[in-house]
N, C-alpha and C positions, 0 to 999 in steps of 0.2 A: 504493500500500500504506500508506503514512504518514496518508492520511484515514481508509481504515478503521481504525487505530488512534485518529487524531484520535475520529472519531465514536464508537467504543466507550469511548471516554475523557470524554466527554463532560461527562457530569453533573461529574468532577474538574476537566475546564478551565473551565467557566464558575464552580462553589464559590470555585476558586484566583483567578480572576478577580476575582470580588468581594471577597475577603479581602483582595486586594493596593489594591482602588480603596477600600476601608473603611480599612486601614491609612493612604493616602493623603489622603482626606477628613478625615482624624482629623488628619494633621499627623505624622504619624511615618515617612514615606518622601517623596522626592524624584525627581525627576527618570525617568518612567515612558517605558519604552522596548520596544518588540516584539522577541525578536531567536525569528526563526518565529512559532510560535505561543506561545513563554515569554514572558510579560509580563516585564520585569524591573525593578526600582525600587533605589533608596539608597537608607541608612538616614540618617536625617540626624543629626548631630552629636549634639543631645541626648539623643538613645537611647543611644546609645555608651558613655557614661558607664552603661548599664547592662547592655548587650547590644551584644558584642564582635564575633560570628558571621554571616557570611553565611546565608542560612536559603529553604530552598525550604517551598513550602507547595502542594505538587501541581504546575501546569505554570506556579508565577510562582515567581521567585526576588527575595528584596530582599539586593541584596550592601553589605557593610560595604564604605563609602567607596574604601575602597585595593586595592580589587580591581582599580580601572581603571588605575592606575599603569602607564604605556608600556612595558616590557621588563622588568620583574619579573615572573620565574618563578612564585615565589609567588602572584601574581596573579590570573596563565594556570593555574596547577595548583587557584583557588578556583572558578572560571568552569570548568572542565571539570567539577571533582568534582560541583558543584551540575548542570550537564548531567546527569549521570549519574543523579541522583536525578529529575530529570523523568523518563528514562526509564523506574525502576524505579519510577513512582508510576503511567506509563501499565500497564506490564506487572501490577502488581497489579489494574489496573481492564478488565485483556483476562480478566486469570485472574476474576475475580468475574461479568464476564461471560457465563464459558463455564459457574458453576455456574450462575447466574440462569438460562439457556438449560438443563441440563438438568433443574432444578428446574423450569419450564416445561413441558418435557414430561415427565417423569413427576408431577408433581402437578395440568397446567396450571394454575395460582394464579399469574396472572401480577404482583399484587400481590405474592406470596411473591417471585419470580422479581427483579422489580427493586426492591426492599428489597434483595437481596441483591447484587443489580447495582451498584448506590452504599453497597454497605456495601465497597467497595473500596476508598474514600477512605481507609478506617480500616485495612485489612488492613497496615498498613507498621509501624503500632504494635508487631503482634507480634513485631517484630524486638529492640524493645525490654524487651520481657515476657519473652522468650527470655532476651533477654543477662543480664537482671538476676538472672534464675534460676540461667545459668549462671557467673555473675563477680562478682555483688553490685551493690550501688547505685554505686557508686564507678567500675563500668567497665560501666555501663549503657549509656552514650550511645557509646562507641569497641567495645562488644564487640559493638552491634547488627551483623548481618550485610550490614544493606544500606549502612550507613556504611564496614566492613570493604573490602566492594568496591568503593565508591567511591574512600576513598584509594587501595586498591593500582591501580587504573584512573588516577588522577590524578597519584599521586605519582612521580618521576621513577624510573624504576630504575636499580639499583647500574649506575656505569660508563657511566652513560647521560644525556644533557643532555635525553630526552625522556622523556614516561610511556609507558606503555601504548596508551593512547589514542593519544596522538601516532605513536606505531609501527605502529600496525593502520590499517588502511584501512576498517574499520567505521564510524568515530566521521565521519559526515560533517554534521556539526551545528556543527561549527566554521565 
């Protein structure tokens, strides 16, 4: 089941792919690792000094530095959160998918059809056109919905030494 999402995810894993090996050739990531099919890379020190954030960009993730640090919480709850947005970057590119596929058949304009199939890359933006609408510029980037559920999926809960994630028996990407 995981390749049929791999392969309907497609055209976002090889995009992210290259984005990550461009950032890399450029000299602003480090250290390029597979964990599945997430590319993952470090951001190396000089960027740092101007971008603080671990950051997915579809199915590659470049984590700040101190994500790997051995037994810090914090660490493990950056590495899931960012999990969680590969996720939600495939399920946007299953839902673009499934209109491409009915735009196909009732228009068949298969041209139409996957235009709209990789305009999925983009559909996670609205989350942030959303937020901004509904909370201002100020709480754009935390009010987005799909950041919303990543923290509450990663961060630990009240009373609890684990997340969500850690609790459910869904998350088997660890």
């Amino acid at each position: 089941m995981k390749l049929i999402l791999f392969v309907i995810a497609l055209p976002l894993v090889l995009l992210s792919w290259l984005a990550i090996g461009i950032l890399f050739c450029a000299r602003f990531v480090r250290d390029l690792k597979w964990d599945g099919i997430i590319l993952t890379a470090k951001w190396r020190r000089w960027v740092l000094r101007f971008w603080h954030y671990s950051t997915t960009i579809g199915t590659a993730v470049v984590y700040h530095p101190a994500a790997f640090v051995h037994g810090n919480t914090e660490a493990r709850r950056v590495i899931a959160h960012e999990k969680v947005h590969t996720r939600q970057m495939a399920d946007e590119m299953f839902k673009s998918f499934l209109v491409g596929i009915a735009v196909l058949f009732v228009t068949g304009d298969a041209l139409l059809a996957f235009c709209l199939w990789t305009s999925g890359i983009l559909w996670i933006l609205v989350h942030y056109l959303a937020a901004l609408l509904r909370y201002g510029p100020k709480r754009m980037y935390r009010g987005a919905e799909h950041e919303r559920a990543a923290y509450a999926q990663s961060d630990c809960l009240h009373g609890e030494s684990k997340s969500w994630l850690e609790l459910e028996t869904l998350d088997q990407d660890r």
